[in-house]
Every structure is written in C-alpha cells, then in structure tokens.
C-alpha positions in Angstrom: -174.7 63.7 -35.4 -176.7 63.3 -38.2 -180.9 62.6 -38.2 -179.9 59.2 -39.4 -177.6 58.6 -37.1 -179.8 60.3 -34.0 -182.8 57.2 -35.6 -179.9 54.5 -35.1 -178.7 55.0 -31.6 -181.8 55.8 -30.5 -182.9 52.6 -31.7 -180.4 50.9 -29.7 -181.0 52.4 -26.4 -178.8 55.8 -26.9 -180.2 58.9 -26.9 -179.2 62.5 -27.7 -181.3 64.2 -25.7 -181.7 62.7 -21.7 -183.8 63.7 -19.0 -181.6 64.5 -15.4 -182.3 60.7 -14.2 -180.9 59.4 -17.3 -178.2 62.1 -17.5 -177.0 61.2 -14.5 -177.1 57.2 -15.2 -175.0 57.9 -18.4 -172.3 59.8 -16.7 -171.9 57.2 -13.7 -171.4 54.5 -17.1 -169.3 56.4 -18.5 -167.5 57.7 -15.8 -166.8 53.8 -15.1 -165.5 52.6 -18.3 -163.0 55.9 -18.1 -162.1 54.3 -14.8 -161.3 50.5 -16.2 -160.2 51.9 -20.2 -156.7 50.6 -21.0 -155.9 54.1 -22.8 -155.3 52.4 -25.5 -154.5 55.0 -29.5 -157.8 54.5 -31.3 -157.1 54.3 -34.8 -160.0 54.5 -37.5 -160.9 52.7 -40.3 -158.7 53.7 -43.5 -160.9 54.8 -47.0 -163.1 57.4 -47.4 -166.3 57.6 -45.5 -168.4 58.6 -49.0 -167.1 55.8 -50.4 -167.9 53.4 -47.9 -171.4 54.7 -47.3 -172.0 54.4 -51.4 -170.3 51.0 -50.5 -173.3 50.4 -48.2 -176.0 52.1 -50.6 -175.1 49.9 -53.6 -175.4 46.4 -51.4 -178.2 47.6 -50.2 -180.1 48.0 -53.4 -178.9 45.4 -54.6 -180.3 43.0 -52.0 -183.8 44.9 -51.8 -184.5 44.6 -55.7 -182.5 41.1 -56.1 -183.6 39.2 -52.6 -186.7 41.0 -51.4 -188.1 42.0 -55.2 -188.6 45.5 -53.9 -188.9 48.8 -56.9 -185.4 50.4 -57.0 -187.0 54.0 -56.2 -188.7 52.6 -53.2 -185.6 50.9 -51.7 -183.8 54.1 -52.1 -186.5 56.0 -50.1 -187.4 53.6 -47.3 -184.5 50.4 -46.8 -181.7 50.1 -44.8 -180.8 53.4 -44.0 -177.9 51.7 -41.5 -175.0 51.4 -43.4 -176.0 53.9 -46.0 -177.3 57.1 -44.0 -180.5 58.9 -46.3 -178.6 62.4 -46.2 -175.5 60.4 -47.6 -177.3 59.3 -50.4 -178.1 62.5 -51.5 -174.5 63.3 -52.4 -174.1 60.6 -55.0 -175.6 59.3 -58.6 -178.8 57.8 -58.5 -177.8 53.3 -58.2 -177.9 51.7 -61.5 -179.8 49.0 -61.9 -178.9 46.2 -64.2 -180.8 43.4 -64.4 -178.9 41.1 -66.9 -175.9 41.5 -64.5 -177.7 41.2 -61.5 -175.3 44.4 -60.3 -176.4 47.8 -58.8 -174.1 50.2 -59.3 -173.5 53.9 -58.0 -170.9 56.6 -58.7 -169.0 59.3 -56.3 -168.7 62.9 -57.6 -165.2 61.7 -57.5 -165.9 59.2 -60.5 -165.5 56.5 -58.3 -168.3 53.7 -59.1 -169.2 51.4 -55.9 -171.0 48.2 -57.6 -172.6 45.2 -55.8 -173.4 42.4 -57.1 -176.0 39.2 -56.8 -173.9 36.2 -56.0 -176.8 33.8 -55.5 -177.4 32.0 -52.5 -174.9 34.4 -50.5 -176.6 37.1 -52.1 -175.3 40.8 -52.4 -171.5 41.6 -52.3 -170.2 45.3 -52.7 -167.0 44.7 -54.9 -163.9 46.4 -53.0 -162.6 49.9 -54.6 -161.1 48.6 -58.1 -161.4 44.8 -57.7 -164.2 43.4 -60.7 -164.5 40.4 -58.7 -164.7 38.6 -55.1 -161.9 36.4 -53.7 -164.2 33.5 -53.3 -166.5 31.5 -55.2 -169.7 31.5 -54.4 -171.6 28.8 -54.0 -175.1 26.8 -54.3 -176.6 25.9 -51.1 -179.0 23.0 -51.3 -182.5 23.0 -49.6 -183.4 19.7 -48.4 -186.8 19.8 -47.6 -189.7 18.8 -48.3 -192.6 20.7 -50.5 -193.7 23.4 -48.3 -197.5 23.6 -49.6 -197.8 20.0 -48.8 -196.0 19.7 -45.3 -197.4 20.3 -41.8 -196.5 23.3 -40.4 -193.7 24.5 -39.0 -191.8 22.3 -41.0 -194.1 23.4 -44.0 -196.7 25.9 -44.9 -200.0 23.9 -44.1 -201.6 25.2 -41.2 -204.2 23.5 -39.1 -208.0 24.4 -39.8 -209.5 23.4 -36.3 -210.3 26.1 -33.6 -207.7 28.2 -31.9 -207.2 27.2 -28.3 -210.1 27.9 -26.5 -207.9 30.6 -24.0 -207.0 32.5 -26.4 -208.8 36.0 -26.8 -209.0 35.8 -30.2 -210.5 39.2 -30.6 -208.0 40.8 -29.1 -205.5 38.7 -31.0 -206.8 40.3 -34.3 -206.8 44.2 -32.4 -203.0 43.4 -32.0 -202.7 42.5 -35.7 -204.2 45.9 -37.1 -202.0 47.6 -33.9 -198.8 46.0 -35.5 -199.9 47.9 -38.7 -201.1 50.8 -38.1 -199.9 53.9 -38.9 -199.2 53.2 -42.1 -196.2 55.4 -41.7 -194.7 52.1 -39.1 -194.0 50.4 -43.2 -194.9 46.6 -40.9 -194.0 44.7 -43.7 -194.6 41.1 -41.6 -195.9 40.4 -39.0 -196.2 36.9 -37.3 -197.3 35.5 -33.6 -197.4 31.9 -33.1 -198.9 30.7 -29.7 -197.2 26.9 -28.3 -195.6 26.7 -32.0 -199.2 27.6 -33.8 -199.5 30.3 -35.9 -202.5 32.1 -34.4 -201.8 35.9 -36.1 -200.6 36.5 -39.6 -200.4 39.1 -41.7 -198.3 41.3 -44.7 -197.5 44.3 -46.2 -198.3 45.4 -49.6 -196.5 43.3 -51.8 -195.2 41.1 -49.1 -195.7 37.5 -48.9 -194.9 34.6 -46.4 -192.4 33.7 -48.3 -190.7 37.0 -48.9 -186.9 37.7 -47.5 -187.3 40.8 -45.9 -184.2 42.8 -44.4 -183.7 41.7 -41.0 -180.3 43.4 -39.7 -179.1 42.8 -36.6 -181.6 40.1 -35.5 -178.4 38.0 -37.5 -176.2 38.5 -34.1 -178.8 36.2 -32.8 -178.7 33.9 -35.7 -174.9 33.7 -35.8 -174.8 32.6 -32.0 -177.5 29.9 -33.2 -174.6 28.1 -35.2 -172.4 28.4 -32.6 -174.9 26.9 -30.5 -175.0 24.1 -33.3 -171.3 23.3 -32.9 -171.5 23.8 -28.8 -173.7 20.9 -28.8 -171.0 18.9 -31.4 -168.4 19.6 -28.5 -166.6 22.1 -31.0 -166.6 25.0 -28.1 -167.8 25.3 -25.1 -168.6 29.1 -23.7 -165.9 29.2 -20.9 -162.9 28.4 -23.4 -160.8 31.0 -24.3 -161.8 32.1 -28.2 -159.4 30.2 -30.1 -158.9 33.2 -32.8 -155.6 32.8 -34.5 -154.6 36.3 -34.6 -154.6 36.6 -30.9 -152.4 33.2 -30.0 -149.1 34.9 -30.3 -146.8 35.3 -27.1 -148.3 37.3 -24.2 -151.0 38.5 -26.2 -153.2 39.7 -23.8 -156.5 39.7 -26.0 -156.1 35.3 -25.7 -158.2 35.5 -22.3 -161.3 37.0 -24.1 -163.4 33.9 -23.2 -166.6 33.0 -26.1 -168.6 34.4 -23.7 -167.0 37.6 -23.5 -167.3 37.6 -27.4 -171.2 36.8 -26.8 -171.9 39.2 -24.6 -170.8 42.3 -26.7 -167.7 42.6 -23.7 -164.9 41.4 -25.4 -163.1 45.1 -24.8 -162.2 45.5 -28.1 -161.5 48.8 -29.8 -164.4 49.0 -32.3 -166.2 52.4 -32.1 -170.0 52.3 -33.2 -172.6 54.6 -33.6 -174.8 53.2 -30.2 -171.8 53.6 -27.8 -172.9 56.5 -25.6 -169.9 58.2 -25.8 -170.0 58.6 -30.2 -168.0 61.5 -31.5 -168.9 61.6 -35.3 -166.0 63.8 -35.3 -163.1 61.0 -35.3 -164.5 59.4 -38.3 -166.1 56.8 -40.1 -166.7 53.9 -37.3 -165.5 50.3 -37.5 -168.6 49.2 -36.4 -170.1 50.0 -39.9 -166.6 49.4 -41.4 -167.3 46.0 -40.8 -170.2 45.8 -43.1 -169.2 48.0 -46.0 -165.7 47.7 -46.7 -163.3 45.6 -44.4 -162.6 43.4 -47.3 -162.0 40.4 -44.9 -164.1 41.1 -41.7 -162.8 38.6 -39.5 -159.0 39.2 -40.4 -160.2 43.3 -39.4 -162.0 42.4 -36.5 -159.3 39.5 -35.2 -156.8 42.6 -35.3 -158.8 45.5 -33.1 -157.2 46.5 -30.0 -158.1 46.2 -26.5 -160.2 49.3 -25.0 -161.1 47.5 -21.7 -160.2 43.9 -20.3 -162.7 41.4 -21.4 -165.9 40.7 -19.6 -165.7 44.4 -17.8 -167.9 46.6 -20.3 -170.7 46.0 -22.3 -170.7 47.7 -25.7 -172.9 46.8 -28.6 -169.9 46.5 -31.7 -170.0 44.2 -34.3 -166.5 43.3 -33.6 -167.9 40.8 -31.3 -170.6 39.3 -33.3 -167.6 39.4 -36.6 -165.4 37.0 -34.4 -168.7 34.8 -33.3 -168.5 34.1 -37.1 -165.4 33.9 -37.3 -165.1 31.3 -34.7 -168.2 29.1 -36.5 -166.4 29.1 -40.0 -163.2 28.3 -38.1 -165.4 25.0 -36.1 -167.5 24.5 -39.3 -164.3 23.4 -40.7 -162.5 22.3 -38.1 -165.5 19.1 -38.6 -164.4 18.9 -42.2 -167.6 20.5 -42.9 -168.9 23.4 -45.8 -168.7 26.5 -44.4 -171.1 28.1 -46.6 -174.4 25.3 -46.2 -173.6 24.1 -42.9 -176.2 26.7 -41.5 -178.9 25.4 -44.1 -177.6 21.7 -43.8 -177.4 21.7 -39.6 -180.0 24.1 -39.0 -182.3 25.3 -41.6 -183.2 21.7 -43.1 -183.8 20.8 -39.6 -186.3 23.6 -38.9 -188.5 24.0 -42.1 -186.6 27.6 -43.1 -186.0 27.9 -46.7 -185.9 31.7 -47.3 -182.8 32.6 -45.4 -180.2 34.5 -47.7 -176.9 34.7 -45.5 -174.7 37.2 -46.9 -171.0 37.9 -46.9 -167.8 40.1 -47.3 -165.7 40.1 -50.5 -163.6 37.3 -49.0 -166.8 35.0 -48.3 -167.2 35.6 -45.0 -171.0 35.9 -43.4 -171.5 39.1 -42.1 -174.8 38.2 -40.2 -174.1 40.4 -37.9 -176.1 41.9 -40.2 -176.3 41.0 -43.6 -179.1 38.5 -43.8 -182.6 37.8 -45.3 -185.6 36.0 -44.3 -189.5 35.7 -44.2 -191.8 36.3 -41.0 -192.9 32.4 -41.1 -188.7 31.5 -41.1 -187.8 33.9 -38.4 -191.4 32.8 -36.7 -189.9 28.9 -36.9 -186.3 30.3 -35.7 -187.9 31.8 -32.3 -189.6 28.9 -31.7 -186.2 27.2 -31.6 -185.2 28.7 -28.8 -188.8 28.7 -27.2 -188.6 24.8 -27.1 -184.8 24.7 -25.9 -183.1 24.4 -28.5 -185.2 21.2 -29.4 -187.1 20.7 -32.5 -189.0 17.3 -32.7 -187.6 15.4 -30.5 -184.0 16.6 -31.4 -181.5 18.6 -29.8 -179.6 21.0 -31.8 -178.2 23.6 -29.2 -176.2 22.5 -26.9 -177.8 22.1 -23.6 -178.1 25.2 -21.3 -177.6 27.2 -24.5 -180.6 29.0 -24.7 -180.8 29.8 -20.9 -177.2 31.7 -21.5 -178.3 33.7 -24.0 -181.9 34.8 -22.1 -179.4 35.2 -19.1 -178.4 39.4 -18.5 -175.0 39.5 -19.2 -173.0 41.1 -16.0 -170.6 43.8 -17.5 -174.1 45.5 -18.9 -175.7 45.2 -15.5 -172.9 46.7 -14.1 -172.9 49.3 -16.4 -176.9 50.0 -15.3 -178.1 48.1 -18.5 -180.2 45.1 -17.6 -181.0 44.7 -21.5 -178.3 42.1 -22.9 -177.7 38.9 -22.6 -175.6 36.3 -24.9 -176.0 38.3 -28.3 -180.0 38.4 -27.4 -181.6 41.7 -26.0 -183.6 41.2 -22.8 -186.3 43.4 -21.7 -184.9 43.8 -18.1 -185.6 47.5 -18.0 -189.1 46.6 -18.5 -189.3 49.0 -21.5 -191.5 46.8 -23.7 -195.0 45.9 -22.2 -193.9 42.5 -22.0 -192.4 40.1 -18.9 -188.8 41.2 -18.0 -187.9 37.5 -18.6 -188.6 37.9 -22.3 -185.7 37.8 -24.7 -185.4 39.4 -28.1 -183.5 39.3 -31.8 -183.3 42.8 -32.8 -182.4 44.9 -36.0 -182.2 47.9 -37.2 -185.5 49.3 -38.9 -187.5 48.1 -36.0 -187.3 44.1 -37.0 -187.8 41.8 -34.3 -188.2 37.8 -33.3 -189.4 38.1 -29.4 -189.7 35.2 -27.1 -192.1 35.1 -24.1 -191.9 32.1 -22.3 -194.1 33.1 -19.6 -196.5 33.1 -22.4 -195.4 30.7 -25.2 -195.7 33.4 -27.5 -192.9 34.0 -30.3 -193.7 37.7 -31.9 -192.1 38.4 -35.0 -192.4 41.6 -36.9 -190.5 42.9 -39.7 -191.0 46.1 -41.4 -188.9 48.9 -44.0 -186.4 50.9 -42.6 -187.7 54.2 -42.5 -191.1 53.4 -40.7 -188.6 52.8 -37.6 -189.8 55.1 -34.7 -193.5 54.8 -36.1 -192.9 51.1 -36.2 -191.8 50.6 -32.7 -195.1 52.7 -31.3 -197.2 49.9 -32.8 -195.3 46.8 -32.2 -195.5 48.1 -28.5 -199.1 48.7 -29.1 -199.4 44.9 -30.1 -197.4 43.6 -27.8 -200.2 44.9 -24.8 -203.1 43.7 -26.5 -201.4 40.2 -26.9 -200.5 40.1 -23.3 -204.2 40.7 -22.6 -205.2 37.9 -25.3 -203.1 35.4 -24.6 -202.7 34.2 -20.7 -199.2 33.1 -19.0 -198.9 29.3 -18.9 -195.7 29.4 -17.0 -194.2 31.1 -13.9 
C-alpha cells in the first residue's frame, strides 16, 4: 500500500500497523464478516488505474483553481490527494491549465489526455476517455437570497457586536483558535465554532475567506442524507422502506430487501471494495469505491448494479456505493415531486438556511457525486451543522423529517457489532471516545482532515476545513482545539 493510501485509511479509522489489542479486534471483525460473506466473484472496475487516477488529478485541479481560486502549482502539491494519489501524479504531464476554456487538462505517457472541465454551478466534470462532452446539460442554479452583507446572521453575514455570553471562557475560546492553526504544516484553511447558533470563533487561512469554497470530501455523505431528509419530511421515503432502486426490482432479486437505512448506514452488503475496508489488497486493483468518483460514467447505474458481499444490515463498511444510491434515491424522489433535480438542494435547502457557496458536483451523466464532490465555505458548512443542532428546524420551520436527526446521531448496529461504535446514519459518532469530545457528539467528515462536528451537550458546532496534505498534522490540532473548547465553553444539556 502506497504512503497515500496508508494517509487515507488511516484517516478513516484503518490502520497498517496495530498494536496486539487492536490486532486482535480486527481479526475477531474480520473473522465475522468471513463468517456471514455470501462468497460472492468480486469483479473490479474495468479501465486503467493511471488513467483513472489522472481522471481524478485533472477534476481535481480543475475545481481547486476554478471553485476555490487556488495557484495551479499549489493544488498540485497540497489538494485532494484522494482520488488522485501524490506518487500517481508523478507519473504523468504536468495539468494544463486553460483559462479561456475553463478546462484542466493532463496527458498519460500513453498519449492519453484526461481533461475536466468547469461546468458552472455543477462545477468540475472529468470528460470520459474520448467523449469532448457530457451527456447532460448543465445548468444555472438560482440563489434566492437575500444580500449577505446586509442580513442578520446565519441567514447573512452581519454578526452581532454585543458581548459574548457571559459563560463563555473567551480566552480559552481564542487559545483553541491559534490550536486549530498551528503547525502551520496542519494547512487549517477555515476554521469556524458557533456557540447556540452564534459565531463566537472565526478565522482563515492565507488567502482564504468566508466566503471561499474549500474542498470538503466526504462531509458530502452527510449532505446527501440532508436531502433525503428533505424529502423524508415531504413523505417521499421513509427509512424502514425497502430502497426503491430500479435496477434491483426484478424477480427474486435478493438485493430489493436493502432497506434506506441499510443504504444509510454504510451496510447495504454490497460488493464495492474501498481503500478503508480493513481487509484492502491493493493487489486486486483499482477499487470501486474510487471508481465511483473518477470514472463510472453514470455512478448510480454502476453502483445500482454491485453485487451482494453480505446480507444487508449485517456489516458495516464505509463504500461509496451506499452514499452513490442515497443520491440516487433523492434525484429519483426529487423528481418523482415533478421537481429540478439539479436546484432542488439550493431551492429546498440552501435558500432556506442562508448557504450560497455550495458547489455540488457531478458525473458525466449529471449525477451529484457528494459523496464527495462538493464545495463550500466554513460559515455555509457552520450554518449546515447548525441544522442538525436545532433538529432539523431552522426559524421556526421544519425541514427534516422528524426523528431525522436522532437516526443519523444514533450508532448504527452492524458497526457495533463489528466492535466500531463510530457510525451512525452516514454521520461519524465519536463512540470510541477518540476525540476529546462527549461520545454523544456526531460528526461530517472528509478526507484531508475537514470536519462539521456537533456537540449537543454543548451547543457547539465546530467546523474546520483545511488542504489535503496538512492531514495527520491537521487532525493533532483540531484535537488540540477541540479540548480547549470543552474547557471554554460549559455543557448546557445532559
């Protein structure tokens, strides 16, 4: 296994390299889903794996220099190293810019030439291998809201100017704000903490603003369940149905008893081999987990057609098969309502919440791939946390359904069984107690070290966001900040 690929399991609770205790914890899991596997062929994603990481590269760069304004060389040094591993990028042409086009493109020693393009408001698409367009249209997603440097936070940017609540440690508030930072080699690009919906920390990286979309990676599982919240509380779904996924309605297809909330809880069973499973062999090739991002072509139709490995709600496995058909199902609701699948999320739940940064991005075909692919500010993420810290309420109005956010916060079984306490309903928990923070807290988390944590206990939404390479470094600090806010602010619930 590569360095890169050692940095992303790690970061997903995987390691390489386990003491006895843990040793012994990952055999017994193992050891168990050997026990219920269906012994079902695996068989890999087709392509080449170059190609596919170069896939991955070129929308990459493209997104850093066209949605976050980042310098080309230092997006190729320090972003999104996920779906484009650094040694991989070694091995091809240095990404061509062109600004006119709006394209980045970057060629194979093969001659091959991956290019992504800017679409706009879904942002960067890698073109498949010899297509010179997508098979959608994109389209213009309209913002209605009001003018942020005039409107009362958190539906605008105009904070408050009285004092801070008088229990508040305020001192200790700004030692957690230079903890988030610091070394400089964590790259914290944002880093936002409100307290009962107030901003009360706030600060940015060089070059950074509020407003900035910063790469947010998998903190999009989180996002997609959102809408799917939305349309829970329109009656569309409700979690206990079976997932209504077209591919799987044929006779005595035994995938049509995956349940939504086997889909939400990363234990649908499907086939989908990803980097964090604890069992990865690099040796049977290029995984569909990362597939899905770089070069399904139509993600949902790839995803819809996996196998079974296990029976649903058995084993928990973090694949993006699962988050892929939670999107799935939302376009297929979205339009079930006679609704537009592409600014439903701004119309039903960004208008509603004051975000206007969010860049949701897609596959050639046009469908979202935030399991992943997505782009927002600290202040946006800040006001989507705060969502969930409120109930799914936002002045005065429910827009998840009811229950919603207790599901998600709620440890999901098949990873407890599997001696995991850490997931819930596409949400990470921190029932392992590895974060200096209440078990009870639940948290959107990406690759790169980005984060939206809730701490109800505490009313606190902690949001920090920083480049891809200050990873590991970045992780040491947020936990550094998290303790010094836990001493600042007090709990205000049991």
């Amino acid at each position: 296994m590569n360095r890169t690929l050692q940095i992303m399991a790690t970061t997903f609770f995987v390691v390489t390299s386990l003491s006895g205790k843990a040793q012994t914890a990952r055999d017994k899991m193992l050891a168990r889903a050997n026990e219920l596997s269906l012994k079902t062929p695996y068989k890999g994603p087709p392509g080449d794996a170059l190609s596919h990481h170069t896939s991955g590269y070129a929308k990459i760069m493209c997104s850093a220099v066209f949605i976050t304004g980042l310098k080309p060389d230092f997006a190729a040094e320090n972003v999104g190293y996920f779906t484009s591993p650094y040694e991989e990028r070694a091995k091809v042409g240095k990404p061509v810019v062109d600004y006119n086009r709006k394209s980045v493109s970057i060629t194979l020693p093969n001659g091959l030439t991956r290019t992504a393009i800017y679409t706009g408001d879904q942002g960067c698409v890698t073109l498949p291998e010899g297509r010179t367009s997508l098979s959608y249209k994109p389209v213009k997603v309209p913002r209605n809201l009001p003018d942020a440097a005039k409107t009362p936070w958190p539906m605008g940017d105009v904070l408050p100017t009285g004092p801070m609540p008088a229990e508040i440690d305020m001192a200790k508030v700004t030692q957690a704000i230079n903890a988030a930072f610091e070394p400089a080699e964590a790259q914290t690009a944002a880093f936002v903490v409100t307290y009962k919906g107030r901003i009360i920390a706030e600060r940015y990286g060089e070059g950074i603003t509020k407003d900035t979309p910063l790469e947010s990676w998998s903190m999009g599982k989180s996002l997609s369940a959102t809408v799917l919240g939305i349309l829970m509380n329109k009656g569309v779904y409700t979690l206990e149905q079976p997932a209504p996924i077209p591919q799987w309605q044929g006779k005595g297809d035994p995938r049509a008893k995956i349940r939504i909330m086997d889909i939400m809880h990363m234990s649908s069973g499907l086939y989908c081999r990803a980097p964090q499973d604890p069992d990865y062999d690099p040796a049977l090739g290029y995984p569909d987990h990362l597939y899905l991002y770089t070069d399904a072509g139509n993600s949902f139709d790839y995803a819809a057609n996996l196998p079974q490995q296990w029976l649903p709600n058995t084993v928990g496995r973090y694949r993006n098969s699962d988050p892929v058909l939670t999107n799935y199902l939302n376009r297929l609701g979205i339009e079930k309502i006679g609704e537009v699948y592409h600014t439903f999320p701004q119309r039903a739940l960004f208008d509603r919440i004051g975000v206007r940064t969010m860049v949701m991005e897609t596959d050639p075909s046009g469908n979202f791939l935030t399991q992943g692919y997505e782009f927002a500010s600290g202040r946006d993420w800040a006001r989507l946390g705060n969502l969930y810290l409120q109930d799914g309420v936002w002045n005065g109005e429910r827009l998840l359904a009811p229950g919603f956010t207790k599901f998600v916060s709620t440890l999901a079984e098949p990873w407890v069984a599997d001696g995991r306490p850490i997931y819930g309903g596409l949400f990470w928990i921190n029932g392992d107690g590895a974060r200096p923070i209440p078990k009870e807290a639940y948290m959107m988390l990406g690759a790169g070290g980005q984060s939206v944590t809730i701490i109800p206990s505490h009313e606190l939404v902690v949001v920090r966001l920083g480049h891809y390479k200050g990873a590991q470094a970045g992780g040491k600090a947020l936990n550094n900040a998290y303790a010094l806010l836990m001493e600042a602010v007090p709990a205000t619930k049991k």
